[in-house]
Steps between C-alpha positions, in 0.01 A plus 500: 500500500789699639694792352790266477276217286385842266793598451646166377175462298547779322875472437458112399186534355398176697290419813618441811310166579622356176890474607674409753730773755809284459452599115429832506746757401643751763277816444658822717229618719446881555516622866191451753254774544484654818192328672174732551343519878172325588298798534603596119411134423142557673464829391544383095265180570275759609516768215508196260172386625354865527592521051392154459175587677422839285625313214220269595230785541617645225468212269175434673361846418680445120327193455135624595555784281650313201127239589319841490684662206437178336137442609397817381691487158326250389166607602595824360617273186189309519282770532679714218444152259173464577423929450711444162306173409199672582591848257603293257107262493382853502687633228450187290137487562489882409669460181301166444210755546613717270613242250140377525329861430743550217420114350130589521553847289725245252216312478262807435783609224530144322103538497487823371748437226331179439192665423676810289632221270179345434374902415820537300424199308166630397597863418739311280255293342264798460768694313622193291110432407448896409795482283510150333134452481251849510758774382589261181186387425370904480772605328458198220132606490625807402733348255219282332313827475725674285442199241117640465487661129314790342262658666473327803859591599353737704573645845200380718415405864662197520862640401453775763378222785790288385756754521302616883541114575899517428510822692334339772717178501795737519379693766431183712878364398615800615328525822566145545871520431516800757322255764767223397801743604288590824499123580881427387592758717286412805659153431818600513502687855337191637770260427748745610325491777463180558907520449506650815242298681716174362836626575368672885325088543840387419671721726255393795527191418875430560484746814268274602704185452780632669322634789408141548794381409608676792202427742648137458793587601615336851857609726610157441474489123839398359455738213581833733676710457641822688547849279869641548497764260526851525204636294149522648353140538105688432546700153130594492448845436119501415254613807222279574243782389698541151412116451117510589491837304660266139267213578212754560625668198536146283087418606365855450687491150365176407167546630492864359587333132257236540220740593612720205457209247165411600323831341718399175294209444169643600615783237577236230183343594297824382756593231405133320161538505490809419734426195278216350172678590621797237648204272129380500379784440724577220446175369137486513445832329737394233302211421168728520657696285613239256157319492355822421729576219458121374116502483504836348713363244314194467149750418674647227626208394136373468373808352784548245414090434139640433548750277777307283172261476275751399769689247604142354107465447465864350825372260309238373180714480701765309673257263147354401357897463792518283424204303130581476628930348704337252219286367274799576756658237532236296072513444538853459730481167206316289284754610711742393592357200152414410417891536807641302436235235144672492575803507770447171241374289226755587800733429482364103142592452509737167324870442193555724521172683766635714286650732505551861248215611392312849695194398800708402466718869437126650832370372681860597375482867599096523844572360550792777373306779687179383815695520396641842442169623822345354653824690342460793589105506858569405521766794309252726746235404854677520326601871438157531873405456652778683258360781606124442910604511426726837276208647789242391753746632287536828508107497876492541526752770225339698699164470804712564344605798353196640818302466661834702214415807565097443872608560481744775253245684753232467719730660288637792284172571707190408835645559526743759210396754664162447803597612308697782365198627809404623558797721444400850476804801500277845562572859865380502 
């Protein structure tokens, strides 16, 4: 196209092959350049081939480098994926390592505590049994023997091994009690601990997912995207020795509470048996004690029983003596009768007749004697009834008695050692 057609194209704003010269309108052209030699036309042939030609090397060189450039970022891109790829199976198979070591102390923890509840539960039923069942039934023994009466209310070996008994069931609550703190405490730092363990599993756990989250991660994956912010894309400020150091720290922790709970049960262990084996002991000499007291009640029982025989039969022996000195007394009144009676009518004999004669000395003598005897039965038989009212009075107080040892073995054999045969001591 010629400079005249371009310059009606761009006045017109139409091509030249479209209209027709006879149509065109008449355009004023500017003057003609002055014409340039052949050696100048040669000579810019020849420096437009010489650019065109380093334009060519140069692109040439250009494009080999931009091949290189590009060859090598991507193997550098590859390589730097597949050295991140491999950190990060690393990293998730040392924190699935970790995870596992601190799962397997969990496990030792859950255990542990497990087996600290099943102690717990029998310190607490040990306690609750002491209190409920051996400490009430001693102190109601106690009770029941204050209701013994008289005599047999009476300080003896049985109070003093019941109230040793009490003071040994206290003694084992209290030790027992202590032990029960040692445990709820020992308790408590293992689930804190296995706080820690739970929340450091759950921390692992999602840096695991997202590490392969982002292992799964491809170039092409639509959900890219490219950070343009101006705070630091890596926030982490914690070294990788600080982290193995607070995992370390997490399974020394656990395993160091785990080995500290063990002795704790061993300890309970010894403190049980020890507990019942005194309880036993307690108990047993207690009931020694009270079998004692019972068949040493239950001889004087029988021998009080055999001598409120033998005074009941000495009663009816003494009422019959009784009996037999009033008749005795009785007889003796005709005698004496007879002899006064004598002696009055010898007393009427007249002038020489009354005389001092054998019969008269006869009848003197029997009338002293027969007052003698009448003395000597009256004496014998006001003896006889003193003897009868202290032998009747002994009667009571043996009866008295006996009914005391009926009562106080009611107490100590059918009351108390039943109640103490429902104290149980086991290995709980």
């Amino acid at each position: 196209m010629s400079e005249a057609q371009f310059g009606v194209r761009n006045v017109i704003g139409a091509p030249v092959a479209t209209t027709r010269l006879s149509e065109q309108a008449i355009v004023c052209m500017p003057p003609r350049t002055s014409k340039f030699t052949l050696s100048e036309w040669k000579l810019s042939n020849e420096q437009r081939c010489r650019n065109t030609e380093d334009q060519q090397q140069l692109a040439d060189r250009v494009l080999g480098e931009c091949e290189r450039v590009r060859d090598e970022t991507a193997e550098r891109a590859s390589i730097m994926k597949a050295t991140s790829d491999r950190r990060i199976e690393e990293r998730i198979g040392d924190i699935e390592y970790n995870k596992k070591e601190l799962q397997l102390q969990r496990k030792e923890i859950c255990l542990e505590l497990e087996a600290l509840g099943v102690y717990k539960t029998r310190l607490l039923d040990c306690l609750s049994s002491l209190q409920t069942n051996a400490l009430t039934i001693c102190q109601k023994c106690l009770m029941l023997r204050d209701g013994r009466i008289g005599i047999d209310l009476v300080v003896d070996e049985v109070e003093h091994a019941l109230q040793q008994e009490i003071t040994t069931i206290l003694g084992g609550q209290s030790l027992l009690k202590r032990a029960l703190e040692q445990l709820n405490e020992q308790m408590r730092r293992l689930r804190s601990t296995r706080y820690l363990l739970d929340r450091d599993l759950q921390y692992k756990q999602a840096a695991i997912d997202l590490d392969k989250g982002s292992l799964s991660l491809k170039p092409t994956d639509l959900c890219l995207s490219i950070y343009e912010g101006y705070a630091n894309l890596d926030p982490a400020n914690i070294s990788a020795d600080e982290y193995n150091a607070y995992s370390a720290k997490n399974i020394q922790s656990a395993a160091r509470e785990v080995t500290s709970a063990r002795p704790i049960r061993v300890f309970i262990d010894i403190l049980l048996k020890q507990v019942i084996d005194d309880l036993w002991s307690a108990f047993n000499k207690c009931n020694h004690e009270f079998k004692e007291r019972i068949e040493d009640t239950k001889r004087t029982k029988a021998k009080l029983e055999d001598m409120h025989r033998e005074t009941t039969q000495k009663i009816a022996d003494m009422e019959e003596n009784i009996l037999e000195l009033q008749k005795a007394l009785s007889a003796k009144e005709g005698n004496i009768a007879l002899a006064h009676t004598r002696l009055g009518r010898r007393a009427q004999r007249i002038g020489a007749e009354l005389v001092r004669d054998p019969p008269g000395q006869a009848l003197y003598y029997e009338c002293e004697m027969l007052r003698k005897s009448t003395e000597e039965l009256q004496q014998m038989l006001h003896e006889a009834t003193s003897s009868l009212r202290y032998l009747l009075q002994t009667q009571i107080q043996l009866e008295e008695d006996i009914n005391v040892k009926m009562n106080t073995l009611k107490i100590d054999e059918v009351d108390c050692m039943t109640l103490r045969t429902t104290m149980d001591y086991h290995a709980y």
